[in-house]
Every structure is written in C-alpha cells, then in structure tokens.
C-alpha positions in Angstrom: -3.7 -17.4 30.4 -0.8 -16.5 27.7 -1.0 -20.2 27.3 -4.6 -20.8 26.2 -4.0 -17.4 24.3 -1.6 -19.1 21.9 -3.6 -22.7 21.6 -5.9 -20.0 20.2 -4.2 -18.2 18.3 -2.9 -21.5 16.1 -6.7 -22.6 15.9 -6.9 -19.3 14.9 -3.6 -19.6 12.1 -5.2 -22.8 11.1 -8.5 -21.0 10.0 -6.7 -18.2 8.4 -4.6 -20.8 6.3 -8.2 -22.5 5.2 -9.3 -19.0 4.1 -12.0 -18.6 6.8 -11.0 -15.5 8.2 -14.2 -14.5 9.5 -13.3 -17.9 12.3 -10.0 -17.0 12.0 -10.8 -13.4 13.6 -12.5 -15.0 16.3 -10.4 -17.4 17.2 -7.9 -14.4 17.4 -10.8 -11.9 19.5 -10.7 -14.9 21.7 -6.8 -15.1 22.1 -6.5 -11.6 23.1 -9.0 -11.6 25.2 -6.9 -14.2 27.4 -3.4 -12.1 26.3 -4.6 -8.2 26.0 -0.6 -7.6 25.8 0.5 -9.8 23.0 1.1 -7.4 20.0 1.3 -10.5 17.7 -2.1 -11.6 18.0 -3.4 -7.7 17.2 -1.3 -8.3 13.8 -2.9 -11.8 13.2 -6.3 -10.3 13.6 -5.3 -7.5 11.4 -4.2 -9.5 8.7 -7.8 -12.1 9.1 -9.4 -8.0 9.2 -7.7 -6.8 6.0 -9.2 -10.4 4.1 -12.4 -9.9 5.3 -12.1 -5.9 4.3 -12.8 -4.6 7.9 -10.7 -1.8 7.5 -11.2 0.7 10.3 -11.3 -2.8 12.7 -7.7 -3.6 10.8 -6.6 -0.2 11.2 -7.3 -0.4 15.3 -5.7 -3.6 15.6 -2.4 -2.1 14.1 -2.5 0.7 16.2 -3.0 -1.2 19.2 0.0 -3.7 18.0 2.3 -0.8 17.5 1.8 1.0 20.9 2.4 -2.5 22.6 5.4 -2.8 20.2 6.7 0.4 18.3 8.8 -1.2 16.3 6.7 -3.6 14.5 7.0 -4.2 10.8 4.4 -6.1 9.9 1.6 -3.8 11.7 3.3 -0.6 9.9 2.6 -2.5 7.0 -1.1 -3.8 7.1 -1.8 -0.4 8.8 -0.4 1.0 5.3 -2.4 -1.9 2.9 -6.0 -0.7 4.9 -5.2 3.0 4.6 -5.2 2.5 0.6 -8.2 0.5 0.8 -10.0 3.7 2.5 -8.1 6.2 0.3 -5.5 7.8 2.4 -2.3 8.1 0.7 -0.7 10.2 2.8 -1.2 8.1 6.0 -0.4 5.4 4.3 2.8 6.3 2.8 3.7 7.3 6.0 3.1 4.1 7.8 4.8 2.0 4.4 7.9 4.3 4.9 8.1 3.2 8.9 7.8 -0.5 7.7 10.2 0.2 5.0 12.9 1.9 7.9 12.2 -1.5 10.2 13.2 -3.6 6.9 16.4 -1.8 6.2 17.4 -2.2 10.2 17.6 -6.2 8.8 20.3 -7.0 6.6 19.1 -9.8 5.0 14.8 -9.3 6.0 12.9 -10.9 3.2 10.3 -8.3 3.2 12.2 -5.3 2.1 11.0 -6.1 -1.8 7.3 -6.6 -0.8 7.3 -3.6 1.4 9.4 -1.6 -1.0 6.4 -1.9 -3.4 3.9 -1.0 -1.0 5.6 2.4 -0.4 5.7 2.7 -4.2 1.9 2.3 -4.6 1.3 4.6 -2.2 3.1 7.0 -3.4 1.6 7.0 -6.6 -1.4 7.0 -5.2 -1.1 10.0 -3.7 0.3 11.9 -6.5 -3.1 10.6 -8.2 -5.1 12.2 -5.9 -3.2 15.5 -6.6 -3.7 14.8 -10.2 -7.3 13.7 -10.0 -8.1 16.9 -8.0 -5.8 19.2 -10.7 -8.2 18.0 -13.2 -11.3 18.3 -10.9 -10.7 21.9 -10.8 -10.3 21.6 -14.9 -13.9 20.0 -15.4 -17.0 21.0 -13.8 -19.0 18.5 -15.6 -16.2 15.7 -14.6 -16.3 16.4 -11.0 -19.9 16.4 -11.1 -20.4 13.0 -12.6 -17.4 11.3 -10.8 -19.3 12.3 -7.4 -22.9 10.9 -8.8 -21.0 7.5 -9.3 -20.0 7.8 -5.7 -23.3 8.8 -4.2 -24.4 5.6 -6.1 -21.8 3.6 -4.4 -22.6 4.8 -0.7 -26.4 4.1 -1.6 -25.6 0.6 -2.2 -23.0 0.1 0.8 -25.6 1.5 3.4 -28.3 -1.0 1.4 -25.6 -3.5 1.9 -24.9 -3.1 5.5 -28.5 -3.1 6.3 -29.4 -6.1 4.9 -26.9 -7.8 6.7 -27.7 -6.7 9.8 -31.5 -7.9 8.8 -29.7 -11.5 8.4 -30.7 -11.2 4.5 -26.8 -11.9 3.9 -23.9 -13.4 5.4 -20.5 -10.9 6.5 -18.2 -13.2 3.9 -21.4 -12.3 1.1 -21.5 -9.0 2.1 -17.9 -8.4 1.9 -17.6 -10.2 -1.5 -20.9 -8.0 -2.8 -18.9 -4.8 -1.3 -15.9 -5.9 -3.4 -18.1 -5.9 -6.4 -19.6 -2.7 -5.9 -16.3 -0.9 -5.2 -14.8 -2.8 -8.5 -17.6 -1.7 -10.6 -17.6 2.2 -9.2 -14.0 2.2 -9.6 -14.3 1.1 -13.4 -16.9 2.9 -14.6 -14.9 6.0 -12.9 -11.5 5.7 -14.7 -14.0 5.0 -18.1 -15.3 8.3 -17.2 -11.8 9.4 -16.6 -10.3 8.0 -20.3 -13.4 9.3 -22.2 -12.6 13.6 -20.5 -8.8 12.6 -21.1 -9.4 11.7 -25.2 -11.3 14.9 -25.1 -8.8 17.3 -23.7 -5.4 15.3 -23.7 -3.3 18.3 -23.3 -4.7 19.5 -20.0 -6.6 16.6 -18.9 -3.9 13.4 -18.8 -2.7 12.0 -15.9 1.0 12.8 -15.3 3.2 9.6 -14.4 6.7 8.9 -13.8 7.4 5.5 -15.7 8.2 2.7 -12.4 11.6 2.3 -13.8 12.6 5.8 -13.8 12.1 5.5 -9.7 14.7 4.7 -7.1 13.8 1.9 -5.0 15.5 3.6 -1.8 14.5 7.2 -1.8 11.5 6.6 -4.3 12.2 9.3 -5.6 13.1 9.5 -9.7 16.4 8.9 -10.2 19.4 11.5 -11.5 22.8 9.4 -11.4 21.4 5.9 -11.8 24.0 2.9 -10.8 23.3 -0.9 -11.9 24.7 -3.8 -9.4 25.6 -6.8 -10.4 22.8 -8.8 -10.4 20.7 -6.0 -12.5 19.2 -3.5 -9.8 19.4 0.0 -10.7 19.5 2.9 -8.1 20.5 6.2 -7.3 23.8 6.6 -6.8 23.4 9.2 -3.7 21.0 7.1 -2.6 22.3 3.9 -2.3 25.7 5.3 -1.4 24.3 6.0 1.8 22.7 2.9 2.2 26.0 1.2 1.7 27.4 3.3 4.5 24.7 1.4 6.9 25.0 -2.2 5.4 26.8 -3.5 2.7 23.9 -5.1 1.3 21.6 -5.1 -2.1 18.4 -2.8 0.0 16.2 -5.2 -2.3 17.9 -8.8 -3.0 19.7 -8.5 0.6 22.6 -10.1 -1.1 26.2 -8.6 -0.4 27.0 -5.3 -2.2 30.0 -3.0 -2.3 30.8 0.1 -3.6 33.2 -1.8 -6.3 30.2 -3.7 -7.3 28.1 -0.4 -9.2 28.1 0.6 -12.5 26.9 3.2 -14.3 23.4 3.0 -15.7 24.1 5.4 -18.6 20.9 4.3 -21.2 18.7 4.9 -18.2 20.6 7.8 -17.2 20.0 9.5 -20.8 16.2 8.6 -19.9 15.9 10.1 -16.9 17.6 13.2 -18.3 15.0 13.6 -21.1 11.9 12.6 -18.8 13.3 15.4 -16.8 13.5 17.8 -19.7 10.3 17.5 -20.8 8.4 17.0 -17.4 9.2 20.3 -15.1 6.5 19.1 -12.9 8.7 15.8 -11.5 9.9 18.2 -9.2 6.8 17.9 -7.4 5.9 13.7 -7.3 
C-alpha cells in the first residue's frame, strides 16, 4: 500500500508542478487514502490546498501532519501562511515561530530566511489588528463603513459558493473570483483607511516599526545592533545567544563567530531616536 501511495503522490507532484492543484489534491486524497500515516503526503496536500485557497482543508492537513510528526517544519509553516489568509495573527505567529525553532535546530537549513519572514509578517499583522481596532474605537463612522464593506464581501462569497455548487462555475473559477473579491474588499478598505487617516493624522495613523529597525532572531526592535561580515545586522543579545547554539549566520547559515560582529552604530543612533519618540514600541 505505502507503495502505490507514493506512485501517487509523484503523479500527484507532477500536477502540482503543472499548476493544477485542484488534480494535484486528488492525486494526494488518493495517496493517503492508501498511506493514512505518511505525514508527507498531509503537507503535499496542504501546500496543493493553500494554491487552491482551501484554507480550513489546508489548515486540517497541517494539523494532521504535525500529530503524525511533531516536529515538522514545513507543516508549522503552511499552517502559519493559511492562518493569515483567514486573519489570525496570533495563531499564526505562533505556528511561524515553531517553524522558525525547527529551522534554527539546522545549521545550514535553507529555509531559515523564507521562514524568518513569515514570522515577520505575522507579526506585523497582528500589531495591525491592535492598531486597526485602537482606531476602531476612535471612529464610529469608520468602524461602521469598514464593516458594510465586509457584509458586502460575505454576500458575494455565499453568492460565490452557491453558484458553484449549482455547477454555474468551476472550483479553479471560483477560487480566482474569490481572490478578486477579497482584493477589491481589501483595497477599497485601506482607501477608506488613508482617506480617516488624512483627516485626523495625529490620532488616526497607523503606528509601524521601520523592517530594518527589527532583529531578525527575536523580532523584536533592536537596542545594541551588530553588523557581520557579509552585512546582516542583529541584536547583539540576541544573536549572542544564538552563537552559543551554532556558530552560524541564523539567516545566510554561513559560518559566524563572535570575532566576526561589529557595531552597527548609524543604526544604533536610529533605533535610539525611533525609541525616543515612539514610547508605544514597548508594546509591538
């Protein structure tokens, strides 16, 4: 059985690299029906899941990989990439943090950059949903409109899904005309967002910490900022103690000592000032 699983699951990689995902995920549903215990194929059909924007469906194939195998990077990560796309930045900075851990365990895992700005987005994210609920609580009128533009939005999805299900529309068309909705809803809310913002800039802009200002370890903005040699700054605490685990850049995974850092002082003066003028940091 664990041998017909895996002719399937390459007829199934062969689909995915075409771009047909919607063959590739059954081509995958196939294989695990022959393999049930395979955390691999779970991942595979997550990642044919997240292409064709099945979210919840990606988000149960991760789980399912991960209790089969705890330790496993990749489903920590597409778990992380479909909790965005359903707007939950807390779960998935949790599950881009785990994937991030599992890349560090490596010293020389390619990943570790990709994955390092998946925890970054999230992040962000969810210190814009603080924001965006800060300046809710500002503007009636704002919070009122941004949920009409939503409402909207669920009125087509539901129109959406019942049409396909009537066969008026195929699940690729669907997905591509629920990409389309969400794009449109999304910028006609941050036009909303930028015309309350000119109106009121002193309570109503967004706070943000400049990506630069933002260590790639702790992701946290940094205080004592070190440059290596080949130009990546970090926090000295911070990668310090990373140097202690493996003497390796946590981002190019090329060799690293202590002797190699150098004080970022133009960044540090930065930092400093951001700091100065931005009390709330303290909470991002």
């Amino acid at each position: 059985m664990a041998s017909k699983a895996l002719l399937l699951k390459e007829e199934g990689n062969r689909y995915f690299q075409e771009g047909n995902y919607k063959e590739a995920e059954i081509q995958y549903t196939r294989a695990i029906q022959k393999d049930p215990t395979n955390p691999k194929l779970f991942t595979n059909r997550a990642s044919a899941r997240i292409r064709l924007q099945a979210w919840d469906s990606c988000i149960d194939d991760c789980i399912k990989s991960i209790e089969l195998e705890p330790a496993n990077l990749k489903a920590y990560y597409l778990l992380a990439q479909a909790q965005l796309a359903l707007h939950h930045p807390n779960e998935a900075l949790s599950s881009a943090m785990t994937a991030y851990e599992e890349c560090l365990k490596s010293p020389y895992n390619p990943s570790t950059s990709m994955v390092s700005s998946l925890v970054l987005q999230a992040k962000k994210e969810k210190w814009e949903a603080k924001e965006r609920e800060r300046i809710r609580r500002r503007s009636e009128m704002l919070r009122e409109l941004e949920l009409a533009l939503k409402r909207n939005a669920d009125d087509e999805f539901q129109s959406l899904e019942q049409r396909i299900q009537n066969g008026e529309v195929s699940e690729s068309e669907g997905a591509d005309e629920r990409q389309e909705v969400e794009s449109e809803t999304d910028r006609k809310i941050e036009e909303l967002w930028l015309l309350f913002e000119a109106s009121d800039p002193a309570n109503m802009a967004r706070r943000e910490i400049p990506d630069y200002m933002i260590d790639n370890i702790s992701f946290e903005i940094m205080h004592d900022p070190v440059t290596t040699k080949n130009g990546q700054s970090y926090d000295k605490s911070t990668i310090l103690e990373h140097l202690r685990r493996s003497e390796t850049d946590p981002m190019t995974r090329q060799p690293l000592r202590h002797a190699d850092l150098r004080p970022n002082l133009a960044l540090k003066q930065a930092c400093e000032e951001f700091l100065e003028n931005n009390g709330w940091v303290v909470d991002w």
